[in-house]
N, C-alpha and C positions, 0 to 999 in steps of 0.2 A: 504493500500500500504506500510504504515512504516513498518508494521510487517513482509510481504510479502520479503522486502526490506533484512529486518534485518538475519531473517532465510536463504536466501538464501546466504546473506553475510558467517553470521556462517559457512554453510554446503562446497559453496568454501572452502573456509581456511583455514577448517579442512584437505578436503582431498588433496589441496596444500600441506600442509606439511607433513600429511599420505604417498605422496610420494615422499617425498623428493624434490619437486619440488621451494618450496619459504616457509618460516617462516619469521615472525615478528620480533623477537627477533635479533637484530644486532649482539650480542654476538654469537646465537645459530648456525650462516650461518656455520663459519669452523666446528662447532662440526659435525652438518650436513652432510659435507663433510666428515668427517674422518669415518661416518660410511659408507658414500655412497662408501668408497674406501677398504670398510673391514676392516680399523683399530680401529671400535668400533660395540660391539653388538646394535643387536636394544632395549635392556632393556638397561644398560646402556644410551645410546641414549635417552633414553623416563624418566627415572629417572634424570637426566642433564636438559633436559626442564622442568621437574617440579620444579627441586631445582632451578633454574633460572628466572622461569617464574611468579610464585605463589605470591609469596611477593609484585613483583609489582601489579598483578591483585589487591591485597585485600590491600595493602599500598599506590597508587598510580594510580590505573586507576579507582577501584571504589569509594571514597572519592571525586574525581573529576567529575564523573558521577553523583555522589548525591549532590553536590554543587551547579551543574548548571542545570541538571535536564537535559539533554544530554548527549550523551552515547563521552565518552572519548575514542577513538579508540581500544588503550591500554585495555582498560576490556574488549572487544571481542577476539581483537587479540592474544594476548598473553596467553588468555583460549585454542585458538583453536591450536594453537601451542602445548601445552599441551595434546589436545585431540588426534591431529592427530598423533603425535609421541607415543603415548600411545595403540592408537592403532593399531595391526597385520598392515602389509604391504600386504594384500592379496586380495584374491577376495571377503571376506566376512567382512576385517578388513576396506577396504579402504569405501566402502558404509555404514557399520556402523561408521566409523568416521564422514563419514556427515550428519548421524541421526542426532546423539549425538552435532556436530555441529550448527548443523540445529537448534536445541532442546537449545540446550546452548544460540545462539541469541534469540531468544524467551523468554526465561527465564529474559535475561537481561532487555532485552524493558519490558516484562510484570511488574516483579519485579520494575523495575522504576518506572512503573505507579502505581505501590501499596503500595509502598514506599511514593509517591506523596499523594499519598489519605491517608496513614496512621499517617501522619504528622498532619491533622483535628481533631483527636483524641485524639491527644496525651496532656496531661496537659498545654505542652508550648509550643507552634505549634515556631519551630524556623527555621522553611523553610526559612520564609521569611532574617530574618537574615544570615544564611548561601550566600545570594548571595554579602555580605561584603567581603568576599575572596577572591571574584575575581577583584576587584575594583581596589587595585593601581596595577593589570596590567595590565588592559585599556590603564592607562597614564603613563607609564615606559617602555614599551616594547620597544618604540622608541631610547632606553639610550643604548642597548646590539651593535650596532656596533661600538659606540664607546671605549666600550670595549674588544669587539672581534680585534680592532685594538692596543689596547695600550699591549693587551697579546701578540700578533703575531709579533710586528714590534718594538714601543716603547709607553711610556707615555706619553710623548710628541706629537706623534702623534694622542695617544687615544683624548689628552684631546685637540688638535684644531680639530678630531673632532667631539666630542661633543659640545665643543662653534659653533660651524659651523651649526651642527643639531639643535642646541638650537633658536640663533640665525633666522634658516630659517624657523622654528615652530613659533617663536613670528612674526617672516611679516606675514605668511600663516593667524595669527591670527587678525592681524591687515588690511589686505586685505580683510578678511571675516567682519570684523565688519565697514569699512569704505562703502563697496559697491561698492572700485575701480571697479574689476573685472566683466564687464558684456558682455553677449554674443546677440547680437539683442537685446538688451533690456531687458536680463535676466542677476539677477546676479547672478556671479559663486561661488558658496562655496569652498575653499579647506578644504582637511582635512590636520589638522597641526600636525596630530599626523603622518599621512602617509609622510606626507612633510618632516618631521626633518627623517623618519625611511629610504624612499629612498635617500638622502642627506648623510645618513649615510654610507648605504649599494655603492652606487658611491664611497665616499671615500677607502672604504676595499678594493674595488674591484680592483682603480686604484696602493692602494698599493700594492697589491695582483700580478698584473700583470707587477708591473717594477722587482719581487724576481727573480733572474732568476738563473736556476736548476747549481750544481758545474758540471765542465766539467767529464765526462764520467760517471757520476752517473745515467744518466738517464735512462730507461727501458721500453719494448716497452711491456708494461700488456697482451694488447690485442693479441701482436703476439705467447706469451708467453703462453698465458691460451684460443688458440683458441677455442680446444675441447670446453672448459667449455663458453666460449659465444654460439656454439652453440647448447649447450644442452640448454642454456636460450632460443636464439630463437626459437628450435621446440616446446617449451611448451608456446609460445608468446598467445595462442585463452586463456588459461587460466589465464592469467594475463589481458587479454582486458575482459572477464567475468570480474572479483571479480571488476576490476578495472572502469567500467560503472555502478556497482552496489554500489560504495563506494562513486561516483562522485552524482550518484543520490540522496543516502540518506546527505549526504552533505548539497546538493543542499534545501531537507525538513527541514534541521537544526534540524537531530535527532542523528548526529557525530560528530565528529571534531576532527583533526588529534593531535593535542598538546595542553595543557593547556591554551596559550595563546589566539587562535581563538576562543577555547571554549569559554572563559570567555568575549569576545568581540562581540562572537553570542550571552551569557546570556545578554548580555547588546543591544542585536540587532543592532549592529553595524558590519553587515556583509562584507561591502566592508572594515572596517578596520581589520575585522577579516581574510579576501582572501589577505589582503597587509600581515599582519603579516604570514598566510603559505605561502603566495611566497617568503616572506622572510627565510623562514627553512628550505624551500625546498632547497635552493641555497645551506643552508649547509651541507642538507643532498646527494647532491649529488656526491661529492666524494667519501663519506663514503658508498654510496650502490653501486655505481658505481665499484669500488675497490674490494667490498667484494660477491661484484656476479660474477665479472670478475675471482674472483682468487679461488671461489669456485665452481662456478658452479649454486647455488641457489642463488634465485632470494628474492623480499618483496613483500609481498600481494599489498600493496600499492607503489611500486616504487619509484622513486625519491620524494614522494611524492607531486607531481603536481595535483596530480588527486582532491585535497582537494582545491585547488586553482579553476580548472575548476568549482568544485561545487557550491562553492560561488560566482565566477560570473558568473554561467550561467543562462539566463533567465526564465527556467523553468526546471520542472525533468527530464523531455526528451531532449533537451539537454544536460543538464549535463551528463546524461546515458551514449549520442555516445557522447558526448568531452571524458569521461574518458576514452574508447576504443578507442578512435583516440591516446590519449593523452600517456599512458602507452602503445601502439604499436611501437610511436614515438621511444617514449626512448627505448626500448628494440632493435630497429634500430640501433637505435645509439650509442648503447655499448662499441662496439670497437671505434666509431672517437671520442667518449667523452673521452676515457680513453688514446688516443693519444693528446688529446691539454690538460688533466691533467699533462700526460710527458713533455710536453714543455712549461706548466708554474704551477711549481711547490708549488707557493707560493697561487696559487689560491686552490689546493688540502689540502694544511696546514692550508687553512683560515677553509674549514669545519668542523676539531677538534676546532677548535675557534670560533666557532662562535656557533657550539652546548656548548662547554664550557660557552661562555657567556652568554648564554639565558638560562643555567640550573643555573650561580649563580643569575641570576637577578632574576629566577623566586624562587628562595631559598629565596632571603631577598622580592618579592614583598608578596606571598606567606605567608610568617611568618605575616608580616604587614599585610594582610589580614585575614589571621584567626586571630589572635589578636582582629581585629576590630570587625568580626563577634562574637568572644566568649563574648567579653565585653558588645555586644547590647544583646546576652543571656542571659550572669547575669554580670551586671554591678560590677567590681573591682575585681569579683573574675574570670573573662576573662583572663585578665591581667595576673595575678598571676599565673592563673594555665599555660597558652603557655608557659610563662617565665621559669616557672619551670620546663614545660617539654622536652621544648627546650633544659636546661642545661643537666636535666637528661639522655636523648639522647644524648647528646654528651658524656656525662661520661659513659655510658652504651657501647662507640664504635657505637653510629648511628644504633642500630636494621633496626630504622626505617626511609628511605634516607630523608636527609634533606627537599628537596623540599617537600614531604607530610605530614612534621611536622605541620605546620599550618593548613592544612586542617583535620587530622586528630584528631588534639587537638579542635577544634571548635567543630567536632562532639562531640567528648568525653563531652565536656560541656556542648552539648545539654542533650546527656544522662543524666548524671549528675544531670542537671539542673531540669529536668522534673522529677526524683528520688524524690529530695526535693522538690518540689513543690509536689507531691503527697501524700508526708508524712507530709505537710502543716508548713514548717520548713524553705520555702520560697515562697517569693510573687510573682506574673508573673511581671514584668518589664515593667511600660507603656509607 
């Protein structure tokens, strides 16, 4: 069924953006549009998704797929965006793009599993160590609204609150170990890491919602970009597809939409993993909201809810019809969502901040994670080598985007590592 799952994924999402209908790439929506309007070829067009898309695939979505041994949204996505736009727009381009699609999810899952298996083989099996990566952001993630609030509003606010979140994490934790909490005679767990992260996301919100828009600056999107809502909604049965198929593999724990759930399904902590997507999805929905409204194209995954439904849905069939109920909803709702972004403005602002802040926290949780992992590979010279390539990266202009420095450099040391140890010039590490 994973496989089943995966290929079908691929082959949508190819031909979504084959015709112009929705792509991944947040960047790519306008480009998208300016061909859909004639003012860019479709080579052009299709050369732009690759120079955009590539680096992350192979910097970023697959170093995080090999970490956790789950497929990171981002290395499907972002191939099939490539594929689709790569290929002809016609009758013979649009069904060989969901070959090729088709083909391309298959490849990934397969690959992952051979990659899994090839790790037994190898001089210094450092699978196991690779999941050191993902580890301080289990227990950090909870820290980013407090500073999606001191970026947007002030310091002062970020930092009451984070003592606030802090604070309602250490009762959650002392509630869980005294036993208060019992329901008929059962007693209740909280989780404290969810605790202090909606405690957080409460505070943003209500900040978020006193900002109110400068007078006559306000704009009505949706009245404005009606056309282009509803060319969203007649292509809505294709976004309920991709979107019950994305919900379901979710749901098998063979996806995950951002780094952070990833690394919190590796750790099988799946309901902490569905709080941290409902938590991103909040932020991403300005930012799709905005850029499907003002283009016309839609995201394979939407507001990104559909990742949320997965995880807590109680089986794969569920999840399947949540994510089709789920992304119908939203595609409904386009235009009234993009009218109470008009009349509170400060809640539309919080999006770029709060994707800001979850991309610095996962920069420095991220580096501390591969750090840890490359050192349990080969102890001191872990260290040494992140440090330095961290620096050199920075001095080189970031080739390589910060957040996949650490993940990338672990690998690199596995290589590395197992190099030396084959030329018996190092010890395996007990």
């Amino acid at each position: 069924m994973e496989m089943t799952l995966i290929i079908l994924i691929g082959a949508v999402a190819a031909v979504l953006a084959n015709m112009n209908i929705a792509v991944f790439n947040d960047g790519l929506r306008p480009i998208v549009s300016e061909h859909v309007e004639g003012r860019m070829t479709r080579r052009d067009l299709a050369f732009t998704a690759f120079a955009m898309s590539f680096g992350l695939v192979i910097g970023f979505g697959i170093p995080f797929t090999l970490s956790a041994s789950i497929i990171l949204v981002h290395s499907i996505l972002l191939g099939t965006d490539i594929i689709g736009l790569l290929t002809p727009k016609n009758k013979w381009g649009t069904p060989l793009a969901a070959v090729i699609g088709g083909a391309y999810g298959a490849g990934l899952l397969i690959g992952l599993e051979g990659f899994v298996k090839l790790f037994d083989y190898l001089p210094l099996n450092f699978l196991e160590a690779m999941g050191a990566v993902g580890t301080p952001v289990v227990v950090t993630f909870m820290a980013f609204p407090a500073l999606a609030v001191a970026m947007q509003f002030s310091v002062k606010k970020g930092v009451i609150t984070f003592i606030v979140s802090a604070l309602i994490r250490q009762l959650a934790v002392w509630l869980n170990e005294s036993g208060i909490l019992t329901i008929s005679g059962t007693t209740v767990t909280l989780n404290q890491e969810g605790m202090a992260l909606i405690t957080g996301m409460i505070f943003l919100l209500v900040f978020a919602m006193k900002e109110k828009a400068e007078e006559g600056s306000s704009i009505d999107l949706a009245a404005v970009f009606s056309d282009k809502v509803a060319k969203i909604r007649k292509n809505v049965v294709f976004f309920m597809i991709i979107g019950g198929l994305i919900a379901a593999a979710t749901n098998l724990w063979i996806m995950a939409g951002d780094p952070i759930s990833l690394n919190l399904l590796a750790e099988g902590k799946a309901t902490d993993a569905g709080i941290a997507a409902a938590a991103r999805a909040l932020g991403f929905i300005p930012l799709v909201a905005s850029t499907a409204i003002a283009t016309g194209v839609y995201s394979p995954v939407g507001f990104t809810l559909i990742f949320v439904v997965g995880f807590f849905s109680p089986n794969v069939w569920v999840a399947l019809i949540g994510g089709v109920i789920i992304i119908f909803i939203e595609v409904m709702l386009l235009s009234s969502i993009a009218r109470f972004l008009d009349k509170y403005p400060g809640v539309r602002n919080s999006g770029e901040n709060i994707r800001s802040a979850m991309t610095k926290l996962l920069e420095v949780a991220l580096l501390i994670g591969g750090a840890n992992a490359a050192n349990a590979i080969a102890p001191g010279f872990g260290f040494f080598f992140i440090a330095g390539f961290y620096l050199l990266n920075e001095a080189a202009g970031r080739p390589i985007v910060r957040i996949a420095v650490g993940p990338v450099g672990a690998i690199a040391v596995g290589i590395i590592a197992n190099i030396l140890v084959a030329l018996g010039i190092m010890n395996i590490p007990q």
